[in-house]
N, C-alpha and C positions, 0 to 999 in steps of 0.2 A: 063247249059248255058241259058236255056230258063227261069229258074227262074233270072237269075241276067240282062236279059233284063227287065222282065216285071217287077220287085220292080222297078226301076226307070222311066218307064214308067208310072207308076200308080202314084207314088207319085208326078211326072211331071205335069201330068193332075189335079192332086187335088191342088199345089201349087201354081203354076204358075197365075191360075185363079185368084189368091185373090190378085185386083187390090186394092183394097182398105179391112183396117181392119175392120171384120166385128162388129156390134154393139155388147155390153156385152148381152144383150135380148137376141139376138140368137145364143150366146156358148154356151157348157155344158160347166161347172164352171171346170177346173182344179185343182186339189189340185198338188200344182208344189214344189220341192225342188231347188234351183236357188243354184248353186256354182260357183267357179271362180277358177284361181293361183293367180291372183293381191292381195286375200286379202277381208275381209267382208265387209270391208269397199270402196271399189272399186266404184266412183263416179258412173260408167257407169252400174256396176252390182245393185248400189243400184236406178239409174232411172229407168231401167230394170225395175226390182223389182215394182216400182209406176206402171209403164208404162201398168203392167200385170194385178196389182191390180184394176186398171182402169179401163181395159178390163176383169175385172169379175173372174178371178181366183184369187184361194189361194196361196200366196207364201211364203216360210218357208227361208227365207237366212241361208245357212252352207256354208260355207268355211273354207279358212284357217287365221290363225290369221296375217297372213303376207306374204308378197311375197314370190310363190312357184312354181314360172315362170320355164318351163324347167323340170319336174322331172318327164314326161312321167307320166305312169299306179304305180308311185311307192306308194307304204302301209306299213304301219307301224309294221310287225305280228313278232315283238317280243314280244312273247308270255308273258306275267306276267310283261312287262312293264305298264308307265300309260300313259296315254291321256287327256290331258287339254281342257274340253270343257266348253266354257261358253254363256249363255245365256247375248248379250248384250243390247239388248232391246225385246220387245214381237214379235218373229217371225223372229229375225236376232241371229246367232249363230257363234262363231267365234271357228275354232277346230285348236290346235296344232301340228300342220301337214301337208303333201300334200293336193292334189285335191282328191285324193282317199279315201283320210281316212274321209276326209268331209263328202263326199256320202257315202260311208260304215257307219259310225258313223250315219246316218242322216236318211238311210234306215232301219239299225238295231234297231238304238234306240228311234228316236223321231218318225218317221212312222211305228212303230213296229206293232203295233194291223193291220196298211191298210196302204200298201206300196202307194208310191208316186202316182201320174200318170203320169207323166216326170217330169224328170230331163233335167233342162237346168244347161249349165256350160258356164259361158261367160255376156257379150260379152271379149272376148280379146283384149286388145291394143296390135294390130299384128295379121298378118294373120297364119293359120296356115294350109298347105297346101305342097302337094306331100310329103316326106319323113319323111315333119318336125314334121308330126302327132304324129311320132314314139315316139320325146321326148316331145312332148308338154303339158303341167297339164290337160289343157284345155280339149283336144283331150282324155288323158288319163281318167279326171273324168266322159266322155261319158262313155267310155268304164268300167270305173268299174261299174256305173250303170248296162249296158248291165248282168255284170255276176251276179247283184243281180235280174236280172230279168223284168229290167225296162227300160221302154226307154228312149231315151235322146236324146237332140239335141244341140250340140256345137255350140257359134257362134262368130265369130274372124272379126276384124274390120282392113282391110289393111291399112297399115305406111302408110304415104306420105312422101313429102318434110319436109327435119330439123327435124325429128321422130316427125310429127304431126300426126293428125287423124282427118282429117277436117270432117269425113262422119260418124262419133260414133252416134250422135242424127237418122242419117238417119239409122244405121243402127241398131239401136235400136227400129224404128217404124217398122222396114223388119220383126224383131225379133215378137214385138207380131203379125203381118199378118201372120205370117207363124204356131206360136204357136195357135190363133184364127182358122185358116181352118186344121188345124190338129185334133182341138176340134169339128171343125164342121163339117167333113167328117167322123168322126168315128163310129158314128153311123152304118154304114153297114154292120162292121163287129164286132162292138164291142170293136174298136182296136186303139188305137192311131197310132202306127205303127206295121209292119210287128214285129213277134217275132225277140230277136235277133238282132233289129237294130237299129241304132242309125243314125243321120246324121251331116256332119259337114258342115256348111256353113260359107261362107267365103262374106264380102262384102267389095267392092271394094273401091279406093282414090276419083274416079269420075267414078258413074256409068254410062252405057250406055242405063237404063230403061230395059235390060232384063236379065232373071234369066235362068239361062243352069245347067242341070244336067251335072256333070261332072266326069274325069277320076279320080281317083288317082293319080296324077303325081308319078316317080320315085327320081328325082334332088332335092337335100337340095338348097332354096331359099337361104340360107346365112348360110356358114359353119363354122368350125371356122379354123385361123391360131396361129400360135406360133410363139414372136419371145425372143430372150433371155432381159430378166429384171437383167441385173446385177445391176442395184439402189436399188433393190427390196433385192436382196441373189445372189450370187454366181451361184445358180442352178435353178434359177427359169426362169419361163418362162412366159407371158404377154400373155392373150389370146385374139385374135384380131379377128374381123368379116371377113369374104373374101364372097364377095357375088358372085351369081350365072353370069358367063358370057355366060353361051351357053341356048341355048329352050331346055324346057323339052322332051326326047325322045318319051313321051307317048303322043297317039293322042287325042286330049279333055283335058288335062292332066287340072284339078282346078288351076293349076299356069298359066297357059297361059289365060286360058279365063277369069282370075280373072284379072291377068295385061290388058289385052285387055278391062277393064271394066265392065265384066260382075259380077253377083251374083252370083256365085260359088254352087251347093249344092251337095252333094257325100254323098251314103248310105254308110254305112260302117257295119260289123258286129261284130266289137271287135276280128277277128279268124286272129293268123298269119299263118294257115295251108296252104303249096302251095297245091296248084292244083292237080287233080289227072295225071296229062301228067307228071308234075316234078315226082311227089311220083314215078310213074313208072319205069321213067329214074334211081333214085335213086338205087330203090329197086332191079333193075335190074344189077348194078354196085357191090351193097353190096349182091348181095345175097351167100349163104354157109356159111356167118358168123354164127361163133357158141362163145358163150362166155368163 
């Protein structure tokens, strides 16, 4: 418990402070791998991308060669298949596949000799927050990062009105302030961030000028529905949005104080393992099983 207070305390105190990005002079230079789900070519991922080079780090683009929106933590390990990677100009790389296989392919091969120093994945057109983490590329290429070792910071840009994104430029500048005192607080310990961790941040349609560490919500923002496509076949069925109408149950929960227009940011550690009170309960239920 005392640990998963203080990681977000700490990281609190060093983020929040950076009102303003601070100058390329006084970062250490990060050498960054930058992926996405939209695709290499992704308008906002390749501003990103200027926006960091600007601000003094190295950025290496890998993604995917096309939209790969949705497919969670998924990877490619059919063993003795192949993988299409291509180099599409010096520094941008486009891979035949998830958000996973990008960073896998991108930390194995081209950062092979000296792995990354973060991995950013993002920004997203769309937030990605409470439950929806579970299936989001975005969210998933943090977390394959995490298991090679490396940190990573996810960054999602909330929908508005008529699937716009009026706040991508703004939150594109959130993105290098936050990458910027990440570089510049690390010094301390040596560490970009805590082992193990990744974070996702989420920025808001209109913000309200402050950034809150927050819950993980539990509630899918927009589920999906079914209804039947007989224009389509006989048996098929049209899948359809059905958005979120109740608060999320969880207090702080990233979906509430993101709608309420705040900047969203939540550690996350890539582990689906519950808790040791669940394990308990569990173990207590199943035990004298014998195979």
């Amino acid at each position: 418990m005392f640990r998963r207070i203080l990681i977000p305390f700490l990281l609190l105190a060093s983020l929040v402070g950076a009102a303003a990005p601070a100058q390329a002079k006084d970062q250490h230079s990060l050498r960054i791998l930058l992926t996405n789900d939209d695709g290499y070519s992704s308008s906002s991922t390749q501003s990103l991308r200027q926006a960091l080079i600007a601000a003094g780090h190295q950025v290496t683009i890998v993604a995917p060669l096309t939209d790969a929106s949705a497919v969670g933590t998924g990877l490619n390990i059919k063993f003795g298949s192949t993988l299409e990677a291509v180099e599409r100009s010096p520094g941008i790389w486009s891979i035949a596949g998830s958000p996973g296989d990008a960073v896998a392919f991108g930390v194995r091969v081209l950062f092979a000799s000296n792995p990354p120093d973060l991995v950013i994945s993002g920004p997203n057109a769309g937030e990605n927050v409470a439950a929806l983490i579970n299936h989001s590329g975005t969210v998933g290429a943090a977390v394959t990062a995490l298991a090679g070792g490396v940190p990573a910071v996810a960054f999602s840009t909330a929908r508005g009105p008529s699937n716009s994104f009026p706040s991508t430029q703004q939150s594109i500048d959130f993105a290098v302030k936050v990458v910027n005192k990440l570089a510049a607080t690390s010094a301390y310990n040596g560490k970009i961030l805590p082992d193990h961790t990744a974070l996702n941040v989420n920025y808001p349609v209109t913000p309200n000028g402050q950034v809150k560490f927050a819950k993980l919500g539990t509630s899918l923002p927009v589920s999906t529905d079914y209804a039947p496509a007989p224009d389509v076949c006989a048996t098929c069925y049209r899948i359809l949005p059905l958005p979120a109408t109740g608060p999320d149950p969880v207090t702080d929960a990233d979906r509430t104080l993101l709608d309420a227009g705040n900047v969203t940011i939540t550690a996350l550690d890539g582990s689906w393992e519950a808790g040791p009170a669940v394990t308990t309960l569990v173990k207590v239920r199943l035990t004298n099983l014998t195979p």
